[in-house]
C-alpha positions in Angstrom: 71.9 -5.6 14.8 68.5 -4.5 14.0 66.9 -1.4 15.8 64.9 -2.9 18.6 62.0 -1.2 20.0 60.0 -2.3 23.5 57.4 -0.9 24.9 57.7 1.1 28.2 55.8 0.3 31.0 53.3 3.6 31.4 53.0 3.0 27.9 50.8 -0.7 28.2 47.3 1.5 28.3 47.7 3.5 25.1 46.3 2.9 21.7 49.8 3.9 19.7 49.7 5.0 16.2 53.0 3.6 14.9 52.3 4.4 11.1 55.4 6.4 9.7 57.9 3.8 11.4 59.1 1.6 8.9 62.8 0.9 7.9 62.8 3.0 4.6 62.5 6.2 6.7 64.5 5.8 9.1 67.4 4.2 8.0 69.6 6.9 8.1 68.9 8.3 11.3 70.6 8.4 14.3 69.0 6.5 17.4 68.5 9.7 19.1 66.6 11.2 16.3 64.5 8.3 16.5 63.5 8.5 19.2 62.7 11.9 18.7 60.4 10.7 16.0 56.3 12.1 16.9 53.6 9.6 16.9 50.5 9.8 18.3 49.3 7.8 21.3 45.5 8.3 22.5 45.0 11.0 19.7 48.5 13.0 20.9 51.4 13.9 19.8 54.3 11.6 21.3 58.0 11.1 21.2 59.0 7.9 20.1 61.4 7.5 22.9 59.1 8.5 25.4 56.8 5.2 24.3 59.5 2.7 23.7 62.8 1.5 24.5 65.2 1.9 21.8 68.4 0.0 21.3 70.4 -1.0 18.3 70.5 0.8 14.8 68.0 0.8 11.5 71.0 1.3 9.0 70.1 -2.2 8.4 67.0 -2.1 7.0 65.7 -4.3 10.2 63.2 -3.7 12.6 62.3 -5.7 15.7 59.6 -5.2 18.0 59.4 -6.7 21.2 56.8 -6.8 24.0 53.1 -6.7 23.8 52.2 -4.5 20.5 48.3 -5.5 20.6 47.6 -2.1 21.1 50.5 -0.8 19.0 48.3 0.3 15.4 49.6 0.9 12.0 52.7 -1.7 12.2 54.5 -1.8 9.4 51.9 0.3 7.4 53.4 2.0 3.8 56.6 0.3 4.4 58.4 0.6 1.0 61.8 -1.6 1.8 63.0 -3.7 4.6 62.0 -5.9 7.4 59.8 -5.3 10.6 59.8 -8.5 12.5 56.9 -8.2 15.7 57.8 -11.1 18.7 54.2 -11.0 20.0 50.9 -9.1 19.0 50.4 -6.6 16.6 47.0 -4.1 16.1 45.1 -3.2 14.0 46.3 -1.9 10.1 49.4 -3.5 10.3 50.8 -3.5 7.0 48.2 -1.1 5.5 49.5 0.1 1.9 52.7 -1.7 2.2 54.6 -1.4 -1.3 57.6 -3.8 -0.4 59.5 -5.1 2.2 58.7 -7.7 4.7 56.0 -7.9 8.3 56.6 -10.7 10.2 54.2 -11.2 13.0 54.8 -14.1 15.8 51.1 -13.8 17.4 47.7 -12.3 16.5 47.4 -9.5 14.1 44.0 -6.9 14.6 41.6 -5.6 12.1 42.5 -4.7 8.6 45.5 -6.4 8.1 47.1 -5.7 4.9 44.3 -3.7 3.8 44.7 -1.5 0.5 48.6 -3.4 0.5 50.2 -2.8 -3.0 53.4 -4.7 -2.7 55.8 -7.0 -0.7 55.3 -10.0 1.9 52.7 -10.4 5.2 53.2 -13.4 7.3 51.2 -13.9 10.4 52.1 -17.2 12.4 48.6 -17.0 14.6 45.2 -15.5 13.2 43.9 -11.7 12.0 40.5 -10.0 12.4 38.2 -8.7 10.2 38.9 -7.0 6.8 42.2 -8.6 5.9 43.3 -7.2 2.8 40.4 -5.8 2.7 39.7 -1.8 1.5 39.2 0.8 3.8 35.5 2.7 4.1 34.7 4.2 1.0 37.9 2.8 -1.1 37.1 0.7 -4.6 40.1 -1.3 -4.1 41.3 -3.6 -1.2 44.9 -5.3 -1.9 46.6 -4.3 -5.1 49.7 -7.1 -5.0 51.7 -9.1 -2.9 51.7 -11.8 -0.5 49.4 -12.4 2.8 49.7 -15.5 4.4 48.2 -16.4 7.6 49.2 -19.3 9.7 45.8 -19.5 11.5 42.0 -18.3 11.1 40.9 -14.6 9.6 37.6 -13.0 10.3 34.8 -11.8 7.8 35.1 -9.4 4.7 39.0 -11.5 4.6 40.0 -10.4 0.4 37.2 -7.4 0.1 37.6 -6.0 -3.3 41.0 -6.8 -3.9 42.2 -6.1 -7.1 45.2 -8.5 -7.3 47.8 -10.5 -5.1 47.7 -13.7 -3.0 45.9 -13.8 -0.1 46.1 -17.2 1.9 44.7 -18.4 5.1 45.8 -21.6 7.2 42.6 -22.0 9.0 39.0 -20.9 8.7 37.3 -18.2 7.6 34.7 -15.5 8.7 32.1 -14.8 6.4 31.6 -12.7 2.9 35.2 -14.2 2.4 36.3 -12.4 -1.3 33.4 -10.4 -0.9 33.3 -7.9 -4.4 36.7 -9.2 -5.7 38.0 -7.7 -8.1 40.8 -9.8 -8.9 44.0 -11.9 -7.5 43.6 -15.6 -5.5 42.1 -15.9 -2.3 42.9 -19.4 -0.5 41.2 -21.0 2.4 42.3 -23.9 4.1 40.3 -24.6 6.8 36.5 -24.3 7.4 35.0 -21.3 4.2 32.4 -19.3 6.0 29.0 -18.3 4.7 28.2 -15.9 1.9 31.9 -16.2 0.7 32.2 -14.6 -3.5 29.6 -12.5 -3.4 29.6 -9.5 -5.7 32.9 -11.1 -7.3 33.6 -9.6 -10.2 36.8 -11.6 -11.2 39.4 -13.4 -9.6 39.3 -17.0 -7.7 38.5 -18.0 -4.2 39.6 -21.5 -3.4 38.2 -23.3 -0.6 40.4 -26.3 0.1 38.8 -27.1 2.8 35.0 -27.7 3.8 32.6 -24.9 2.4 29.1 -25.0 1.9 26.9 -24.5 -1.5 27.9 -21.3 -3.2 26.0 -18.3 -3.7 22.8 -18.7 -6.0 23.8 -16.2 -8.1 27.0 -18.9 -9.4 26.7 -21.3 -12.0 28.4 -25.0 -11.4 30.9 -25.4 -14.2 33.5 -28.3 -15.0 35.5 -30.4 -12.4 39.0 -30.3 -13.4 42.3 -29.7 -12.3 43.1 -25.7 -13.3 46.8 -25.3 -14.3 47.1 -22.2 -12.4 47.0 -24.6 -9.1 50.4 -26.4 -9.3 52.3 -22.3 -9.9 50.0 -21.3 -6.9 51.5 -24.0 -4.6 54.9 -23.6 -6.0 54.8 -19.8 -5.2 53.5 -20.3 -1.4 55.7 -23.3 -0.7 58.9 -21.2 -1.6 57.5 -18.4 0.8 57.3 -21.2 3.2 53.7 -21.6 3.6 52.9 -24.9 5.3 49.7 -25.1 7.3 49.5 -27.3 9.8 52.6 -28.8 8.8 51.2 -30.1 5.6 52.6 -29.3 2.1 50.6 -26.9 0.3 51.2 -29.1 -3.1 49.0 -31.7 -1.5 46.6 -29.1 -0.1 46.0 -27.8 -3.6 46.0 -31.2 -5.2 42.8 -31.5 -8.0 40.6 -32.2 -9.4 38.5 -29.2 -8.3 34.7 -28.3 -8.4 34.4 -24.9 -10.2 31.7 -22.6 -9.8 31.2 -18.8 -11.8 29.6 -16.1 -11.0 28.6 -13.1 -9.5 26.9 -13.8 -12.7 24.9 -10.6 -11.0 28.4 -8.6 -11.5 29.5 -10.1 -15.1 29.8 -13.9 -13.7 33.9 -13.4 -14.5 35.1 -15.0 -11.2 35.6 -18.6 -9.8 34.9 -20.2 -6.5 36.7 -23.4 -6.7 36.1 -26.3 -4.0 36.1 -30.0 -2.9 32.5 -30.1 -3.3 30.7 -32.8 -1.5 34.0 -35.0 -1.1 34.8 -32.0 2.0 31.8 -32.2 2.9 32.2 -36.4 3.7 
């Protein structure tokens, strides 16, 4: 059974910082020394226990959190190993510098989701905020590796400077999508928002669904079908990626309109897109 954590009830009104919780830390402790565990809730110091109700065991590596956790922050964030499944909600910078392990999230995830993650799997089965996998203020680097998926939309500044990884979202997207990537795959299925690739250094945003002209500073290049497009599919389908119900192999289908640039920033990365065929 894996230890299961609900929120208590004069508990609802607090921003909770739940960074430090994740299975690889506390797997060998005793529920009672969980729960002894300080956090911080409204900028002070707090006993685990005293925030949630605790039941079950982490020996497992498995973590379930039930209840409203919109206002629960940090979920899942520098989680080496293991599993952190979240019923509901979850805040903002869940699974921030994750190296491994998995963050299942039933609802909504908040602001910075995955930002600066280096390793292991994100799944979110509703939408995110702003600055998914994204870097935080004054970092080079957003994601470094892994897996985001997102059932639903994201907001703008979704891929900022990520250096490498998969980042892949069901539905639309806010905009400055990929905004000074670095490297690693951005995909968008739904709607691409404005000013999407700009500053991209290298890298690929793919806009599978409709998406407007790209940035001036992009050169049109071939219309093709880019081999790296079948291993892409084949990776997300065996995550069990499948927006909308529809196979990600037809979603990815070619052949694709490709566009380089920021020829600004060394013209290195690719926007690829349906072209005017979305736009029918």
């Amino acid at each position: 059974m894996p230890l299961v954590l609900e929120p208590r009830a004069d508990s609802a009104a607090l921003s909770i910082d739940f960074a430090g919780v994740v299975p690889d830390r506390i797997a060998m402790l005793s529920a009672p020394e969980i729960g002894r565990m300080v956090i911080r809730a409204d900028e002070r110091p707090a006993e685990l226990g005293t925030l949630f109700r605790l039941s079950g065991s982490a020996a497992d590596g498995r973590i379930e959190c039930r209840g409203d956790f919109a206002r629960v922050h940090g979920v899942g964030a520098e989680m080496a190993r293991g599993e952190i499944t979240v019923a509901g909600n979850a805040g903002r910078h869940a699974g921030e510098r994750m190296t491994g392990g998995m963050l299942m999230i039933a609802g909504d995830a908040g602001d910075w989701l995955a930002c600066e993650m280096a390793g292991g799997t994100v799944q979110v089965a509703g939408s995110a905020g702003d600055n998914t996998a994204g870097a935080l203020p004054g970092s080079r680097f957003g994601m470094r590796g892994g897996l985001v998926m997102i059932a639903g939309h994201a907001g703008c500044l979704a891929g900022a400077r990520m250096r490498r990884g998969i980042l892949a979202i069901g539905g639309d997207c806010g905009p400055a999508a990929a905004f000074e990537l670095r490297a690693g795959t951005v995909l968008v299925v739904g709607t691409l928002g404005p000013e999407a690739g700009h500053g991209m250094q290298r890298g690929s945003l793919v806009a599978a669904g409709l998406a407007g002209e790209p940035p001036a500073t992009f050169r049109k290049g071939a219309v093709w079908e880019p081999a790296f497009m079948p291993l892409l599919a084949a990776r997300l389908e065996a995550a069990g990626f499948c927006p909308g119900g529809a196979a990600i192999r037809t979603l990815l289908a070619g052949p694709w309109e490709q566009w380089h640039g920021d020829l600004v920033t060394g013209g290195r990365g690719e926007i690829f897109r349906r072209g005017m065929r979305a736009a029918a």
